[in-house]
mmCIF file of the N, C-alpha and C atoms, coordinates in Angstrom:
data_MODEL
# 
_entry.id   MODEL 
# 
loop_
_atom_site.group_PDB 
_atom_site.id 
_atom_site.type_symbol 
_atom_site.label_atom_id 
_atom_site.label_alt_id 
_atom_site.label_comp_id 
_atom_site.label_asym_id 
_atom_site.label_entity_id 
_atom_site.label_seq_id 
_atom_site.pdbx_PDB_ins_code 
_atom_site.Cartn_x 
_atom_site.Cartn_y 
_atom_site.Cartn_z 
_atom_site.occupancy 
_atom_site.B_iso_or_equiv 
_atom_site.pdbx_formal_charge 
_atom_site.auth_seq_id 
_atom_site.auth_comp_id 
_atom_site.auth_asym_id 
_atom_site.auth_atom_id 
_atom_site.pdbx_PDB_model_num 
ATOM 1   N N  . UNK A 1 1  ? 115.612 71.247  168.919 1.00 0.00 ? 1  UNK A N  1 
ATOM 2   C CA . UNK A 1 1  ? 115.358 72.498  168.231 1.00 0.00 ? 1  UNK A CA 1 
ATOM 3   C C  . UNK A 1 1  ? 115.992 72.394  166.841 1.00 0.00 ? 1  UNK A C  1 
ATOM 4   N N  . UNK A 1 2  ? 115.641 72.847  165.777 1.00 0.00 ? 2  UNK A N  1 
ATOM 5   C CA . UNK A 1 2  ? 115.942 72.701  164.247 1.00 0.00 ? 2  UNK A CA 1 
ATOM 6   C C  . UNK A 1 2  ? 116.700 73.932  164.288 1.00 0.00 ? 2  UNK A C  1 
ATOM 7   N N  . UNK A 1 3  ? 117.541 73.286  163.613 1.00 0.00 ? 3  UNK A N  1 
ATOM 8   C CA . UNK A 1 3  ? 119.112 74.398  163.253 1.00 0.00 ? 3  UNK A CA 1 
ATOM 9   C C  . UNK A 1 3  ? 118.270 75.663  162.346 1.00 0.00 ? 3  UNK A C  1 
ATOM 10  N N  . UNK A 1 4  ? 118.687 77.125  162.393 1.00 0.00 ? 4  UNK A N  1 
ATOM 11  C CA . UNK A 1 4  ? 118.237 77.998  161.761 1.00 0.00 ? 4  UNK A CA 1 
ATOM 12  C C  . UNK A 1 4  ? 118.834 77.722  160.068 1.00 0.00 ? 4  UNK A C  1 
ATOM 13  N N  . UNK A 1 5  ? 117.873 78.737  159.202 1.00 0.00 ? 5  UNK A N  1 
ATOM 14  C CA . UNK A 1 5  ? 118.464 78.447  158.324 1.00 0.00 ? 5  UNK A CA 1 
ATOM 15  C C  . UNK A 1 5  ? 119.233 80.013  157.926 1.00 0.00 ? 5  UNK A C  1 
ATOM 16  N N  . UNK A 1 6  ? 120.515 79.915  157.556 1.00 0.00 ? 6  UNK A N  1 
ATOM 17  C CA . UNK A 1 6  ? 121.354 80.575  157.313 1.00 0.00 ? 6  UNK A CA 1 
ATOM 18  C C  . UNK A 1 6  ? 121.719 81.032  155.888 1.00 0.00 ? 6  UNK A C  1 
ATOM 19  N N  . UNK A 1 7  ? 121.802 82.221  155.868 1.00 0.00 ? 7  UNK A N  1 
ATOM 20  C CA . UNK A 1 7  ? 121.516 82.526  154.183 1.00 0.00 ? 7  UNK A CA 1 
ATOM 21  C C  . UNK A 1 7  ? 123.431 82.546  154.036 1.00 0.00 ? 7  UNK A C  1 
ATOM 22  N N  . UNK A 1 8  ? 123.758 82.356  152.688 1.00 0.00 ? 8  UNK A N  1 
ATOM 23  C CA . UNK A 1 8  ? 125.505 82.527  152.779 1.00 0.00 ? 8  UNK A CA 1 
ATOM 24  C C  . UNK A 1 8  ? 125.639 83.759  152.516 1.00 0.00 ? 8  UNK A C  1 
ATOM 25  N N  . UNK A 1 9  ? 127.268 83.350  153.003 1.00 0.00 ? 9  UNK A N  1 
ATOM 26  C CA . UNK A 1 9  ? 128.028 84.510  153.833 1.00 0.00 ? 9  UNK A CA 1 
ATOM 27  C C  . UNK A 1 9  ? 127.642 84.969  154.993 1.00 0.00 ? 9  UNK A C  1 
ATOM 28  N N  . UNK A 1 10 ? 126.545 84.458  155.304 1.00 0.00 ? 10 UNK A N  1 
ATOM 29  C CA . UNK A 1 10 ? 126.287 84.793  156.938 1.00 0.00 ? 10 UNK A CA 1 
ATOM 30  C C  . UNK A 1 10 ? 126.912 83.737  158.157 1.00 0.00 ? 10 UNK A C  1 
ATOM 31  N N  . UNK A 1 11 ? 127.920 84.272  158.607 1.00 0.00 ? 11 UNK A N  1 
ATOM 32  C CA . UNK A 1 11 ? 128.060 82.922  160.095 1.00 0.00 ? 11 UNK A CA 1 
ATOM 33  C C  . UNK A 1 11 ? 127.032 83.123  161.207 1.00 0.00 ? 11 UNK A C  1 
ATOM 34  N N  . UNK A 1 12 ? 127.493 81.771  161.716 1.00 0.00 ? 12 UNK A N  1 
ATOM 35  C CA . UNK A 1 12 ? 126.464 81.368  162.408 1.00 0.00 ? 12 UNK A CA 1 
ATOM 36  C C  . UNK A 1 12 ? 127.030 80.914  163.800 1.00 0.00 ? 12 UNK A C  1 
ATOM 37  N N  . UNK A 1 13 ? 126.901 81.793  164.843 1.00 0.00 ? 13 UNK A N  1 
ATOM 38  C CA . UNK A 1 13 ? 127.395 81.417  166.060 1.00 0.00 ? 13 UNK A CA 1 
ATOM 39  C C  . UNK A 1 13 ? 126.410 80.841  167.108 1.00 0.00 ? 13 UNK A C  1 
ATOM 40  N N  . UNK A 1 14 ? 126.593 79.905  167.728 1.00 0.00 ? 14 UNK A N  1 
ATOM 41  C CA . UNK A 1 14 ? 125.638 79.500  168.552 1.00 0.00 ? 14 UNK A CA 1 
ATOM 42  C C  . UNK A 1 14 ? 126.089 79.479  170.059 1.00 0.00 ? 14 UNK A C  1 
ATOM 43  N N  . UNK A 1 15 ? 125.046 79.467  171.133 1.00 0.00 ? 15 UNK A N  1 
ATOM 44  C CA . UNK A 1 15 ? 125.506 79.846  172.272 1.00 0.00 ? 15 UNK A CA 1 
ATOM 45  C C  . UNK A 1 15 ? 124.515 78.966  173.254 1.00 0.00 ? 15 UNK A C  1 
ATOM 46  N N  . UNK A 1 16 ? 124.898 77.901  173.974 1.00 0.00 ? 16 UNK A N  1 
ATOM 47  C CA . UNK A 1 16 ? 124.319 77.390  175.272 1.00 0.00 ? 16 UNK A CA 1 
ATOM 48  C C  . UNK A 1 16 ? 124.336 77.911  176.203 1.00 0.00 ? 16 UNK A C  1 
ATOM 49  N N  . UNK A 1 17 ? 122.657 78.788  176.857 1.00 0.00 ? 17 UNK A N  1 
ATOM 50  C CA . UNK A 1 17 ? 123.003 79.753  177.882 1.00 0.00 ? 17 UNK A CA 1 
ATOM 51  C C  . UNK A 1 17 ? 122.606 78.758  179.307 1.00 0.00 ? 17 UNK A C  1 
ATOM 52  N N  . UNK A 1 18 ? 122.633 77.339  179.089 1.00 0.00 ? 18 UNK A N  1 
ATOM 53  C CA . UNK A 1 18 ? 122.208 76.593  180.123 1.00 0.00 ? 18 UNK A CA 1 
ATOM 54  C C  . UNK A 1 18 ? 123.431 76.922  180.988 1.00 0.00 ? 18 UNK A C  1 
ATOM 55  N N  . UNK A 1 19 ? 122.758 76.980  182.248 1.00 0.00 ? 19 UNK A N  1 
ATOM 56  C CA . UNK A 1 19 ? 124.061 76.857  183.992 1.00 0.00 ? 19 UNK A CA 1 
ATOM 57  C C  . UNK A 1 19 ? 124.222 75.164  184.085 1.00 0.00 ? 19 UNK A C  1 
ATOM 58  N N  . UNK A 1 20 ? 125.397 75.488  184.666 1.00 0.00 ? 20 UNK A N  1 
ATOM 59  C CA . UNK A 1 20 ? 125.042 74.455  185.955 1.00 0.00 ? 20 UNK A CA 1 
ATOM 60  C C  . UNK A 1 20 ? 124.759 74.630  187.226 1.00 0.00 ? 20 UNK A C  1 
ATOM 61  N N  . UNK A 1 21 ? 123.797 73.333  187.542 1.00 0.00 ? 21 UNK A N  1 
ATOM 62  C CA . UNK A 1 21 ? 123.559 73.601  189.020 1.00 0.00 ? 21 UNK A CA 1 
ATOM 63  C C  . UNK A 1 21 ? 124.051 74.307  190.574 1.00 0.00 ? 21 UNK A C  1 
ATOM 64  N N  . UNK A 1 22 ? 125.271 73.997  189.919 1.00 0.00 ? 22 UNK A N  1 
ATOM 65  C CA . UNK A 1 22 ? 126.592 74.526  191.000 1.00 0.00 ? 22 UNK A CA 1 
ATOM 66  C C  . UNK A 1 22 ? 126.698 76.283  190.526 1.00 0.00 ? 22 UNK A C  1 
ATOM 67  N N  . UNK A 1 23 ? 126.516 76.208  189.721 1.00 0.00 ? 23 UNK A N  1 
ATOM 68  C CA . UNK A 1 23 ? 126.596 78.173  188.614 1.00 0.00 ? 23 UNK A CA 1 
ATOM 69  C C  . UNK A 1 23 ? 125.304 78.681  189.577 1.00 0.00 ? 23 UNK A C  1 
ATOM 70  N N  . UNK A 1 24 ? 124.504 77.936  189.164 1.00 0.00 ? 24 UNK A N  1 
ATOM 71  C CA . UNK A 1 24 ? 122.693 78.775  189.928 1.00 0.00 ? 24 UNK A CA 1 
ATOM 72  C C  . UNK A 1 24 ? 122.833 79.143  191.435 1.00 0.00 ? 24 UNK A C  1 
ATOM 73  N N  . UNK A 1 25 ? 123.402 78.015  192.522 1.00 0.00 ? 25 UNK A N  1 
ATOM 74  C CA . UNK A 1 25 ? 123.597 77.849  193.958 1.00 0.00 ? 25 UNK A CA 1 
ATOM 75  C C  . UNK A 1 25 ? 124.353 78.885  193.298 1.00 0.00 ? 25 UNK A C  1 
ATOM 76  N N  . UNK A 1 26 ? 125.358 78.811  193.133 1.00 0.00 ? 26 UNK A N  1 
ATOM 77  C CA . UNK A 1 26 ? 126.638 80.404  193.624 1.00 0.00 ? 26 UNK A CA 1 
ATOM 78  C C  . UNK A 1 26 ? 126.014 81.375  193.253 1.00 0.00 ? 26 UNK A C  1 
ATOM 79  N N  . UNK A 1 27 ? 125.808 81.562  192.471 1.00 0.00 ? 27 UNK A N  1 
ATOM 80  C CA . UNK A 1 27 ? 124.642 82.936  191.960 1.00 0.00 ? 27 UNK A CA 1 
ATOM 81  C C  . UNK A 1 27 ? 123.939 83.354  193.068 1.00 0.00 ? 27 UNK A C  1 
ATOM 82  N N  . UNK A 1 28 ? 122.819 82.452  193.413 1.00 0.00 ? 28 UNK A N  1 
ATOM 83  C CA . UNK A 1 28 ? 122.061 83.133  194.403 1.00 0.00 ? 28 UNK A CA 1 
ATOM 84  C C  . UNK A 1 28 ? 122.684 83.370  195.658 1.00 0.00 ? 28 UNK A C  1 
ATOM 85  N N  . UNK A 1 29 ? 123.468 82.627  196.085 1.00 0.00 ? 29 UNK A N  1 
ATOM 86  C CA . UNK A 1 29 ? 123.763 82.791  197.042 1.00 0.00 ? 29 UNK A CA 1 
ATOM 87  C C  . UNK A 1 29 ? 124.529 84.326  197.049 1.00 0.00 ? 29 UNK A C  1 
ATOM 88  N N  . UNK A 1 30 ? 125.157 84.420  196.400 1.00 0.00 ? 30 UNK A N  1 
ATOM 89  C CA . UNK A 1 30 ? 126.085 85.973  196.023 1.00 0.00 ? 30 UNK A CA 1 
ATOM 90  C C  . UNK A 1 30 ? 124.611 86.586  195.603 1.00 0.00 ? 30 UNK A C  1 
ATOM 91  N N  . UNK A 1 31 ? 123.598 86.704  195.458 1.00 0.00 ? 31 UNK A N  1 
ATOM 92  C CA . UNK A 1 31 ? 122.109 87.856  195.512 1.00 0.00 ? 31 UNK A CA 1 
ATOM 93  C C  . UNK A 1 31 ? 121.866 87.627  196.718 1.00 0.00 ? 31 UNK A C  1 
ATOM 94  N N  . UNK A 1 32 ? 121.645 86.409  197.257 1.00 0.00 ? 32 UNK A N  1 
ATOM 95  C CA . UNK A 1 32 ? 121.146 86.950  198.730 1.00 0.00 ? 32 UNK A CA 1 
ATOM 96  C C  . UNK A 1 32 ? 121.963 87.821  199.895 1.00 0.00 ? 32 UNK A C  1 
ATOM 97  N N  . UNK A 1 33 ? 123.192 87.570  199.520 1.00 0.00 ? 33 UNK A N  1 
ATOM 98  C CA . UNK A 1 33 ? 124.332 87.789  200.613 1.00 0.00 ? 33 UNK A CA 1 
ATOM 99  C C  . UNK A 1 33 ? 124.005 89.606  200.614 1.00 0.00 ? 33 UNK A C  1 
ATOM 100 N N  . UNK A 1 34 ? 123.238 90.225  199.890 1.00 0.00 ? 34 UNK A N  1 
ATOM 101 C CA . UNK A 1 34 ? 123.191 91.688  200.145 1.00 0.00 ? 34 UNK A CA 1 
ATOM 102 C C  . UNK A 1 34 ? 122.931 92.433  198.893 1.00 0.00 ? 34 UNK A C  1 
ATOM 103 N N  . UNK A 1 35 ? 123.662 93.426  198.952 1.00 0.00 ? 35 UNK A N  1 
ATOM 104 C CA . UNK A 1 35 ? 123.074 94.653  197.841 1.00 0.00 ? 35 UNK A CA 1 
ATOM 105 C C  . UNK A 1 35 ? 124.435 94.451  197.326 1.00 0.00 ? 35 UNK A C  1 
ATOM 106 N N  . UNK A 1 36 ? 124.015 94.853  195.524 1.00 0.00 ? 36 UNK A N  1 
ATOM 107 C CA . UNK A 1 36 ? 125.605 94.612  194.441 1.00 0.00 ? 36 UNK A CA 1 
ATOM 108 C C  . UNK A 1 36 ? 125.020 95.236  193.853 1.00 0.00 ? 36 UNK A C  1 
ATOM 109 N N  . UNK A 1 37 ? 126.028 96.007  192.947 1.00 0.00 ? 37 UNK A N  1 
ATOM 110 C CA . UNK A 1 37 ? 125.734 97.035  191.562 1.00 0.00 ? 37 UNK A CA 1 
ATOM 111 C C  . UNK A 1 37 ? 126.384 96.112  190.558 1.00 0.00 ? 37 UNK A C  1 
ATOM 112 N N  . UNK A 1 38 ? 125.728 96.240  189.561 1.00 0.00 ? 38 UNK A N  1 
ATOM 113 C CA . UNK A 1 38 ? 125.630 95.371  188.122 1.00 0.00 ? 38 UNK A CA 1 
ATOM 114 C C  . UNK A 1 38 ? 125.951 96.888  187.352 1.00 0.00 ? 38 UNK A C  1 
ATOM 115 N N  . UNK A 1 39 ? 127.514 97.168  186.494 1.00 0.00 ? 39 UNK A N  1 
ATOM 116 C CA . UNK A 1 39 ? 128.279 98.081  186.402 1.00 0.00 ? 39 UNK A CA 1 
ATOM 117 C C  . UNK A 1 39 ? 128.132 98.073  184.348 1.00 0.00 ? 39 UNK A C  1 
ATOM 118 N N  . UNK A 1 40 ? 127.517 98.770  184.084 1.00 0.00 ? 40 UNK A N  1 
ATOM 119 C CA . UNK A 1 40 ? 126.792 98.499  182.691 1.00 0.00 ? 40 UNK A CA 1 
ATOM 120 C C  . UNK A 1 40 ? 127.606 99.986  182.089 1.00 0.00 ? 40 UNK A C  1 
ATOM 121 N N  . UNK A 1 41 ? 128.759 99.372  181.046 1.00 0.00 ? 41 UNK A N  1 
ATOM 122 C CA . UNK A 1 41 ? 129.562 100.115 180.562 1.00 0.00 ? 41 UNK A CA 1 
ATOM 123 C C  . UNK A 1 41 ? 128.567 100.841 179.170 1.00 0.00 ? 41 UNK A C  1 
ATOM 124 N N  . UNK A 1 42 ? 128.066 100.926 178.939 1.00 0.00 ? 42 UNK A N  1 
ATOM 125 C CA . UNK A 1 42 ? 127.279 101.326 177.267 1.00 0.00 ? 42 UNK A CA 1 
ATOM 126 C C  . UNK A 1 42 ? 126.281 100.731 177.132 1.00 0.00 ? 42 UNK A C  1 
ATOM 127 N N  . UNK A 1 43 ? 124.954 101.537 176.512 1.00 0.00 ? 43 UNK A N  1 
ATOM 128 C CA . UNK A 1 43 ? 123.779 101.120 176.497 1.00 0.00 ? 43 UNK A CA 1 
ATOM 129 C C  . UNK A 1 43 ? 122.990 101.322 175.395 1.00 0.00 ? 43 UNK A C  1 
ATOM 130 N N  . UNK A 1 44 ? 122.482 100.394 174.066 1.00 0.00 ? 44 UNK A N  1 
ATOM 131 C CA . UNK A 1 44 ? 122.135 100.824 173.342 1.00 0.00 ? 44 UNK A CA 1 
ATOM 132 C C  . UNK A 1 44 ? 120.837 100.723 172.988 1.00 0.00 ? 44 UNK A C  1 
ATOM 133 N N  . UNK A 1 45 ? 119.771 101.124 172.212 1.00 0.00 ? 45 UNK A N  1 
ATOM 134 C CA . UNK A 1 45 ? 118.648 101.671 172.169 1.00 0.00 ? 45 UNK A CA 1 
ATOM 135 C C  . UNK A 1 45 ? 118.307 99.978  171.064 1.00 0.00 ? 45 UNK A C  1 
ATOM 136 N N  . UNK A 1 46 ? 117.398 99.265  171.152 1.00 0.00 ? 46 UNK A N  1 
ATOM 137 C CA . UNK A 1 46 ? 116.771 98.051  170.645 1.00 0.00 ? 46 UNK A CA 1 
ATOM 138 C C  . UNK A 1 46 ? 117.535 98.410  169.307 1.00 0.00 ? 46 UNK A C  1 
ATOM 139 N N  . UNK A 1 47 ? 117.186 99.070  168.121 1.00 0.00 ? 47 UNK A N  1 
ATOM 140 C CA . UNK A 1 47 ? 117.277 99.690  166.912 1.00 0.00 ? 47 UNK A CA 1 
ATOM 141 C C  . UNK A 1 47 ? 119.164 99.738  166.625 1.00 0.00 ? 47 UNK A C  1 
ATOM 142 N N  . UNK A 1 48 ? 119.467 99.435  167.426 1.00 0.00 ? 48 UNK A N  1 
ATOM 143 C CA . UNK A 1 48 ? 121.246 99.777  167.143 1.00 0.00 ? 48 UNK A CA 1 
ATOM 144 C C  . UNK A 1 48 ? 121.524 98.392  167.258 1.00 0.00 ? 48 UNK A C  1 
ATOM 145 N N  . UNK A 1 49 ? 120.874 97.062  167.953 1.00 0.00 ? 49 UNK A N  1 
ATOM 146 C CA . UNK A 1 49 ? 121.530 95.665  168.252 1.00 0.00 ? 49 UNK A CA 1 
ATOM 147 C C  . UNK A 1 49 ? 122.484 95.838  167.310 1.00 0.00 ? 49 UNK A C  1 
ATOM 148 N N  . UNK A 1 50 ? 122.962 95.687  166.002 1.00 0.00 ? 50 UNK A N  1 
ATOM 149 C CA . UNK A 1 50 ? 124.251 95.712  165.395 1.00 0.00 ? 50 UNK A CA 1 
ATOM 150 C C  . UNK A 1 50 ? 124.957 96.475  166.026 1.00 0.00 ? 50 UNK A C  1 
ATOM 151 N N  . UNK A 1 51 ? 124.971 97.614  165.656 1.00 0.00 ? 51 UNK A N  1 
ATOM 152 C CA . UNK A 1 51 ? 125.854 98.357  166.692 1.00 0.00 ? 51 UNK A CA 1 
ATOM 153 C C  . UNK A 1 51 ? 126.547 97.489  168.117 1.00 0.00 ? 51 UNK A C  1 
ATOM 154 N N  . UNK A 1 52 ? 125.682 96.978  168.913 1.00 0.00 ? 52 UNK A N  1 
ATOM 155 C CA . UNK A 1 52 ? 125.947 96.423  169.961 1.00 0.00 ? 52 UNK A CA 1 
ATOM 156 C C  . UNK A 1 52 ? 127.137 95.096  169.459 1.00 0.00 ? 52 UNK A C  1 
ATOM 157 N N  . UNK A 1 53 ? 126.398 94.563  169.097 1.00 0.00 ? 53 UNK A N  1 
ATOM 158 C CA . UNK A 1 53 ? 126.919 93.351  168.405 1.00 0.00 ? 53 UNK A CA 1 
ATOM 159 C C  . UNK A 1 53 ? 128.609 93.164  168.129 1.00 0.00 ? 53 UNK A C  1 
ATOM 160 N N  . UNK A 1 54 ? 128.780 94.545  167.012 1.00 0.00 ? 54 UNK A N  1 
ATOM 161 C CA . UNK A 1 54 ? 129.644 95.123  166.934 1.00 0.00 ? 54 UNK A CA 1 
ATOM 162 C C  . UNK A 1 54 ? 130.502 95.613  167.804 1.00 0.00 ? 54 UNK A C  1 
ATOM 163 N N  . UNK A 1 55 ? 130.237 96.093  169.187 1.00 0.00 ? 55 UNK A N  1 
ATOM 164 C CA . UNK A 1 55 ? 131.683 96.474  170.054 1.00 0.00 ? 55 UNK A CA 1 
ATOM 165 C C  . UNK A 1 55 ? 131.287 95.391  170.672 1.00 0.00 ? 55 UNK A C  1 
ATOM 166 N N  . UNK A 1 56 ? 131.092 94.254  170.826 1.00 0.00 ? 56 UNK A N  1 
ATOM 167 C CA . UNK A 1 56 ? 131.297 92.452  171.514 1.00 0.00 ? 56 UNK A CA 1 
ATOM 168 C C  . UNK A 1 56 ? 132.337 92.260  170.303 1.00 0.00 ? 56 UNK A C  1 
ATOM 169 N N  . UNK A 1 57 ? 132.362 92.161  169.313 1.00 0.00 ? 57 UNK A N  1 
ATOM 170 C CA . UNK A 1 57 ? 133.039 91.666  168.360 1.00 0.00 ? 57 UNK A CA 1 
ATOM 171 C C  . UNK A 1 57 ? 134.861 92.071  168.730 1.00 0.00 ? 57 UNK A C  1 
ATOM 172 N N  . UNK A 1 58 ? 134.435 93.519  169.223 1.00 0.00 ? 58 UNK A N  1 
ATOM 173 C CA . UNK A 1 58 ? 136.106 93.907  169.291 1.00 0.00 ? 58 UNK A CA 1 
ATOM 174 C C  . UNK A 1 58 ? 136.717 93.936  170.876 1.00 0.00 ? 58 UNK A C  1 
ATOM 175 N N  . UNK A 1 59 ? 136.270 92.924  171.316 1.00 0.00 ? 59 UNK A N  1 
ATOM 176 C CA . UNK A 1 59 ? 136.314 92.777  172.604 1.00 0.00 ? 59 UNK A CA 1 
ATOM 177 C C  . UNK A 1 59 ? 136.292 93.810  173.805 1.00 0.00 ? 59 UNK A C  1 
ATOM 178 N N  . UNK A 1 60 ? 135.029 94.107  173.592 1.00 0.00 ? 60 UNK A N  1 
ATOM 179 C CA . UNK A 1 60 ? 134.528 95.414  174.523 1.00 0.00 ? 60 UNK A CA 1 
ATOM 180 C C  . UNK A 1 60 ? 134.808 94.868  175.901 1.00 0.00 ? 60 UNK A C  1 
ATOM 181 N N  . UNK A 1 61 ? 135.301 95.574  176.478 1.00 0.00 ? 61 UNK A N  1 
ATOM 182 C CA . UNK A 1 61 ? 135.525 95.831  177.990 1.00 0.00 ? 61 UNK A CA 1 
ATOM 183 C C  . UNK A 1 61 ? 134.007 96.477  178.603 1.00 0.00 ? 61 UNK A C  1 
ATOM 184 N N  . UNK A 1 62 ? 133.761 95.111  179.968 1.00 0.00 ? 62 UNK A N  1 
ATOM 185 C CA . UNK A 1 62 ? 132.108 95.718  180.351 1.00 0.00 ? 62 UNK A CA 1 
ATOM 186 C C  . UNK A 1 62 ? 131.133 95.349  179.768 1.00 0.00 ? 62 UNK A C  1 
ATOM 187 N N  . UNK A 1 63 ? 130.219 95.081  180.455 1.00 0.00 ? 63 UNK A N  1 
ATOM 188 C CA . UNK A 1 63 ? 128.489 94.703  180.227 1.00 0.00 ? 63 UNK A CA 1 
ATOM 189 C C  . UNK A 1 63 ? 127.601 95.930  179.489 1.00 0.00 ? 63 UNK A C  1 
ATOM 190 N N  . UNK A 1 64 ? 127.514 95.040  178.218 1.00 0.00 ? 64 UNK A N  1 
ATOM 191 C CA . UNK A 1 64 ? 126.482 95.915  177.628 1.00 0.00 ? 64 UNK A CA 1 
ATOM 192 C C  . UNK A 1 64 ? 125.320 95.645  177.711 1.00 0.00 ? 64 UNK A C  1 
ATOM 193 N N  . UNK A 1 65 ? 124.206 96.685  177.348 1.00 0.00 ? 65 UNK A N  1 
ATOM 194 C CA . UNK A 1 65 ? 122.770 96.258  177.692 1.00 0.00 ? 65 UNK A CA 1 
ATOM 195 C C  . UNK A 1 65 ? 122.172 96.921  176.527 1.00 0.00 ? 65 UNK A C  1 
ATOM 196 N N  . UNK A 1 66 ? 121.010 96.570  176.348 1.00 0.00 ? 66 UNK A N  1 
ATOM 197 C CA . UNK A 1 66 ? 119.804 97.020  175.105 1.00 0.00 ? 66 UNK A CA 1 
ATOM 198 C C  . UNK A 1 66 ? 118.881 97.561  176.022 1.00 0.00 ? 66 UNK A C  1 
ATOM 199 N N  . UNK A 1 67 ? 118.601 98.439  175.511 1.00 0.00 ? 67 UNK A N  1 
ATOM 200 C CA . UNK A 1 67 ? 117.453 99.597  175.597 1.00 0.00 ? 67 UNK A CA 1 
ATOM 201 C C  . UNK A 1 67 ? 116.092 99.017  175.180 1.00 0.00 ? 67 UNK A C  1 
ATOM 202 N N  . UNK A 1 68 ? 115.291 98.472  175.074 1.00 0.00 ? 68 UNK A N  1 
ATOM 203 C CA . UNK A 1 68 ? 113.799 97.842  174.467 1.00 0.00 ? 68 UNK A CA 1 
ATOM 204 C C  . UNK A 1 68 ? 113.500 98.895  174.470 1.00 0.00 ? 68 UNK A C  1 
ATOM 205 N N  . UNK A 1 69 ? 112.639 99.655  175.153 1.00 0.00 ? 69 UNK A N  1 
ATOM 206 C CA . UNK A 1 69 ? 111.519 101.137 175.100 1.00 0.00 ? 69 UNK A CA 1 
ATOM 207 C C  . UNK A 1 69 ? 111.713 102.017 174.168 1.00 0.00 ? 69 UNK A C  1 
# 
């Protein structure tokens, strides 16, 4: 994949969301084992991603999620 191009003063963080094999097995296995609540502290509307972005930055406590619709 070709590196983005980055205008300055902008950083550039990058993120490998690949598992490992051993990550995927435990995963499912903890979905099959029953019913779990996925505990989603703040939720913001597509149009705010900065916003979002922004309380990751200050080490938000809890899973945030985006709103698409």
């Amino acid at each position: 994949m070709p590196d983005p191009k980055v205008r300055p003063g902008v950083e550039l963080i990058r993120y490998n969301g690949a598992r490992s094999q051993d990550a995927t097995d435990k995963l499912n296995r903890l979905i099959d084992s029953g019913p779990f609540d996925v505990h989603v502290a703040r939720t913001f509307p597509f149009d705010r991603v900065v916003d979002a972005h922004r309380a990751l930055a200050t080490h938000y406590v809890g899973k945030l999620a985006l709103r698409v619709s």
